[in-house]
C-alpha positions as CSV (number, residue, x, y, z in Angstrom):
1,X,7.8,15.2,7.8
2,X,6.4,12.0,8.6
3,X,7.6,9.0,7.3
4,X,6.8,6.0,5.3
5,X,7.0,2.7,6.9
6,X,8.9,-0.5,5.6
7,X,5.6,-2.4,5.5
8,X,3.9,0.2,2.5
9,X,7.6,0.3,0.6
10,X,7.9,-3.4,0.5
11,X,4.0,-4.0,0.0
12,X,4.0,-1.4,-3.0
13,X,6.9,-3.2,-4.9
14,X,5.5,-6.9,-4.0
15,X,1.9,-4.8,-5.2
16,X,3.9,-3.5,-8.5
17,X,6.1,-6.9,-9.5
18,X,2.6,-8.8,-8.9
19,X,0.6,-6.6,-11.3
20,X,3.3,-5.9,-13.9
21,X,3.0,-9.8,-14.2
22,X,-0.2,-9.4,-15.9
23,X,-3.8,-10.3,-14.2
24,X,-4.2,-14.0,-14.5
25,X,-0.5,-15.2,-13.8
26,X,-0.2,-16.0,-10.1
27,X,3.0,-15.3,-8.3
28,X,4.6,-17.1,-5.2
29,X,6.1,-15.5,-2.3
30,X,9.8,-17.1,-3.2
31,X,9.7,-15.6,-6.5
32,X,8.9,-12.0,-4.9
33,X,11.2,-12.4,-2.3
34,X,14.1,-13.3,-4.7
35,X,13.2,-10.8,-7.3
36,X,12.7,-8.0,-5.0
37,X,15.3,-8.6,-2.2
38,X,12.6,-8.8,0.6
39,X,12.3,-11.1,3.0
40,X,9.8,-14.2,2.8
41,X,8.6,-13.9,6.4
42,X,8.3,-10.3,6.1
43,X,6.0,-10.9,2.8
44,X,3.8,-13.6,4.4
45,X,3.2,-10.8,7.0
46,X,2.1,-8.0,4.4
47,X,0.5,-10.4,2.3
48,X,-2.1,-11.7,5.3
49,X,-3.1,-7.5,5.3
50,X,-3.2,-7.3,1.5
51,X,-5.8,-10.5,1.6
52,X,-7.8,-9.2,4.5
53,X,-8.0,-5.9,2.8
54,X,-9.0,-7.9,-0.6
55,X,-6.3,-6.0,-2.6
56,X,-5.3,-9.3,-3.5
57,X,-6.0,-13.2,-3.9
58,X,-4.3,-16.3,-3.6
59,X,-4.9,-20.0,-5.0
60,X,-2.9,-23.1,-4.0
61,X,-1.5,-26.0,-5.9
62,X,1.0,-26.3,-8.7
63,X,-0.2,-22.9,-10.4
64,X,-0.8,-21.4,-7.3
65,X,0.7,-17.8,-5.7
66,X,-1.2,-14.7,-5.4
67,X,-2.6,-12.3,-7.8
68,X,-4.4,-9.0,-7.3
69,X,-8.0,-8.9,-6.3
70,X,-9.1,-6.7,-9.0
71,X,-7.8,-5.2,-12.1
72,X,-4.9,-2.8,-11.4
73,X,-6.2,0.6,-12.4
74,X,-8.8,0.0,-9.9
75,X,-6.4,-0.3,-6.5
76,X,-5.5,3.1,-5.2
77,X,-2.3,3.6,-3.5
78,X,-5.0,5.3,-0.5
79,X,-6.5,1.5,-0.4
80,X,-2.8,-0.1,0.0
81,X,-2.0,2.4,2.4
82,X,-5.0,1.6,4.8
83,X,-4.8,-2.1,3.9
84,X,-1.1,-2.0,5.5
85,X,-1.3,1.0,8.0
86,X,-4.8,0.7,9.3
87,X,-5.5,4.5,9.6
88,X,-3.2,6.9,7.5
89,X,-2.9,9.9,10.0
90,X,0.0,12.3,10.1
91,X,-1.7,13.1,13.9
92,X,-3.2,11.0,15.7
93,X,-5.3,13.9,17.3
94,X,-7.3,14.2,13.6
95,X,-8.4,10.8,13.9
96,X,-9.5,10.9,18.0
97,X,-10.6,13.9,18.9
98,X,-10.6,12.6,22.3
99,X,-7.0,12.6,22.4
100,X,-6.4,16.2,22.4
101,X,-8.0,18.4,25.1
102,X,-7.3,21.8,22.9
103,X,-8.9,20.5,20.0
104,X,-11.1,23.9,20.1
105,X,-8.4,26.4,20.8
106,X,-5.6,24.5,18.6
107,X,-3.9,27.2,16.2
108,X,-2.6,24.5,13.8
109,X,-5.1,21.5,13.9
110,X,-6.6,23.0,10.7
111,X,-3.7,23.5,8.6
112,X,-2.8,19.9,9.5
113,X,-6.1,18.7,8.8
114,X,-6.4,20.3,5.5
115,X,-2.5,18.7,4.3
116,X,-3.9,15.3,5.7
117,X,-6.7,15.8,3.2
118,X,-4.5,16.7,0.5
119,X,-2.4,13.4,0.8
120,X,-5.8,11.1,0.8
121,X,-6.2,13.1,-2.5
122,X,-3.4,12.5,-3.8
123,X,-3.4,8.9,-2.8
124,X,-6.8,8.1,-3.8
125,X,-5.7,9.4,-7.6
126,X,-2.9,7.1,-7.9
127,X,-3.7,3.6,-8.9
128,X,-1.6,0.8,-9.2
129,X,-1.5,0.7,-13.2
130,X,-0.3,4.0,-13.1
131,X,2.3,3.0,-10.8
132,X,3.3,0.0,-13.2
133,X,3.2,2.2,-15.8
134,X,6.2,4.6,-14.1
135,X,7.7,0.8,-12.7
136,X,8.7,-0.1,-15.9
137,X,10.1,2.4,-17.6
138,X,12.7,2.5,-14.8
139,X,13.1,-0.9,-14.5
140,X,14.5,-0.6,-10.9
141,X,12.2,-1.5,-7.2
142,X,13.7,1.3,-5.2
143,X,13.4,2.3,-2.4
């Protein structure tokens, strides 16, 4: 099983805490970091991807912090993924063919092509509201 990196899990609950604040309130990174036990270095470093990706926006001055780019129910969990992993690939040999010199003969490229699929799927019909949505009725950022 492959797993999911520290960089989506913290991003997704920075993502969540940012959102469930509402659209137009903007949110510094002290008030994340506190609030969701993550370090403020390692936030700055998720946060440049997050901008670059545009999933979300930042203004400076005394009402400053970060907000998202657009409204929540449009950001897919697919689109944070990629903003913070680059590719999502469980191989890399489905990405770069070039990589794997049995690519024809391969017994199981298929069947691992066809669960990678799946997962973008899934991804792609989770949005952040929904997410939010789940957040707070639980009331807990874990894990």
């Amino acid at each position: 099983m492959f797993e999911i990196s520290t960089r989506l899990r913290y991003g997704l609950r920075a993502l969540i805490y940012i959102a469930a604040k509402g659209e137009t309130e903007a949110v510094n990174l002290s008030e994340i970091s506190e609030q969701e036990s993550i370090s403020r270095k390692y936030l700055e470093n998720i946060f440049k991807l997050l901008k670059k990706d545009k999933v979300i926006k930042s203004a400076r001055g005394r009402q400053g912090g970060y907000t998202l780019a657009k409204p929540a129910n449009q950001i897919t969990l697919h689109h944070i993924a990629i903003a913070l992993e680059g590719n999502v690939a469980l191989l890399d040999c489905l990405n770069y063919e070039q990589m794997c010199d049995k690519k024809t003969e391969c017994g199981v490229r298929e069947f691992w092509n066809d669960y990678q699929e799946y997962i973008k799927k899934y991804l792609d019909n989770i949005t952040l509201l929904e997410m939010i949505e789940k957040y707070s009725k639980n009331k807990k950022s874990c894990p």
